[in-house]
FIVEXDREN-457806 format. One record per residue (C-alpha): residue in three letters; x, y, z. Coordinates in pm, whole numbers, plus 50000, padded with zeros to 5 digits. Layout:
N
ALAXYZ ...
END
This chain:
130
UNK272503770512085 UNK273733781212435 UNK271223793412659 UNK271913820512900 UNK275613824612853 UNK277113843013175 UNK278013871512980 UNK275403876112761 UNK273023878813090 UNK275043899513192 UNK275383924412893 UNK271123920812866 UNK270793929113218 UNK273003959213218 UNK271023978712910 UNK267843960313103 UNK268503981213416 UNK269494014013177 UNK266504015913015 UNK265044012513356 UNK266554039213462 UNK265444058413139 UNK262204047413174 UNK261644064713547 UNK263554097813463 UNK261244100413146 UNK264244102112953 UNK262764103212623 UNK266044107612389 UNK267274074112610 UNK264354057912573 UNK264394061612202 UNK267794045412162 UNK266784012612337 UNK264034006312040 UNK264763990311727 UNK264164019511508 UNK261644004711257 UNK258304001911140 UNK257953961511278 UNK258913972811618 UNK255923969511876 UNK254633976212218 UNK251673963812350 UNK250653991812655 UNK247583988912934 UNK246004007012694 UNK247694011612328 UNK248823992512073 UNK251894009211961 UNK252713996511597 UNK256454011111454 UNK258684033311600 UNK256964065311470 UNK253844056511697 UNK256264046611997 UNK258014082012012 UNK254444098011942 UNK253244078312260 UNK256214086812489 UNK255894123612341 UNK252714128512526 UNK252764101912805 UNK252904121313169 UNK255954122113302 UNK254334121513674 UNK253914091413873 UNK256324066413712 UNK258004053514012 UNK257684022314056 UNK259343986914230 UNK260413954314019 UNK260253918314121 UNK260763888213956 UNK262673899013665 UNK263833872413445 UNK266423875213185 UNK266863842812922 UNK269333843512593 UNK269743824012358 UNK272953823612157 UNK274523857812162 UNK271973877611986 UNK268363873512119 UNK266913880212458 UNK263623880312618 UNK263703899812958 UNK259903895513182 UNK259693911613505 UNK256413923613744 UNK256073958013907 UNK254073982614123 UNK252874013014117 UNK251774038714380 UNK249474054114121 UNK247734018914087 UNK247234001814425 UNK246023966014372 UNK247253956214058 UNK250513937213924 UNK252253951713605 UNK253753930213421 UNK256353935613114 UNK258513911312818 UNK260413929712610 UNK262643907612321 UNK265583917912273 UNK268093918911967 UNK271923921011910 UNK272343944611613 UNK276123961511502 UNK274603993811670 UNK274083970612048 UNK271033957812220 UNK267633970012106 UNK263623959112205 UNK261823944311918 UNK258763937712065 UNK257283949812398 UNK253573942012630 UNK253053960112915 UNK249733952913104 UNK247913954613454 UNK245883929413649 UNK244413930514006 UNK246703916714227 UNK246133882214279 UNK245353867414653 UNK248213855214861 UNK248433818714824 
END
């Protein structure tokens, strides 16, 4: 198995950075299209536990669409072969001072392109400078 082929880190962090882009516009129709559209599909959130896709639209649906701005660091994107992915990056907030986010998505080559599988999105206080 070939991990992290040049071009298949490439092609994971291109839809990575769209459905970035998605994410902070609150694009919800985008959104959608970046999850594999199932009931085994999950996301873990600060505070759901999102299980199939039915319960990750009905989440987005209502989630406010203020405050979502927000700065990456760290982001690491590993392949293996040509078909699975897992991207994990940290982030900030305005709207929550003093904590780290962090996020993994797994990610899937299917005929219809690149689609999460599984998601966890969480917060904790930011640690001390070391």
């Amino acid at each position: 198995m070939i991990i992290n082929d040049p071009g298949v880190v490439a092609e994971v962090q291109a839809v990575f950075h769209r459905y970035e882009t998605a994410l902070l516009a609150n694009d919800l129709q985008g959104l959608d299209a970046f999850f594999w559209t199932d009931s085994k599909v999950v996301r873990y959130g600060v505070a759901e536990n999102l299980h199939g896709i039915h319960e990750i639209r009905a989440y987005r649906s209502k989630r406010s669409p203020v405050g979502l701005s927000r700065s990456l660091s760290h982001t690491i994107i590993t392949t293996f072969g040509h078909a699975s992915a897992t991207a994990s990056t940290l982030f900030e907030r305005e709207a929550h001072a003093g904590f780290i986010g962090r996020q993994q998505q797994t990610w899937v080559r299917f005929e219809t392109g690149w689609k999460i599988v599984a998601a966890h999105v969480s917060l904790i206080p930011q640690p001390a400078a070391s």
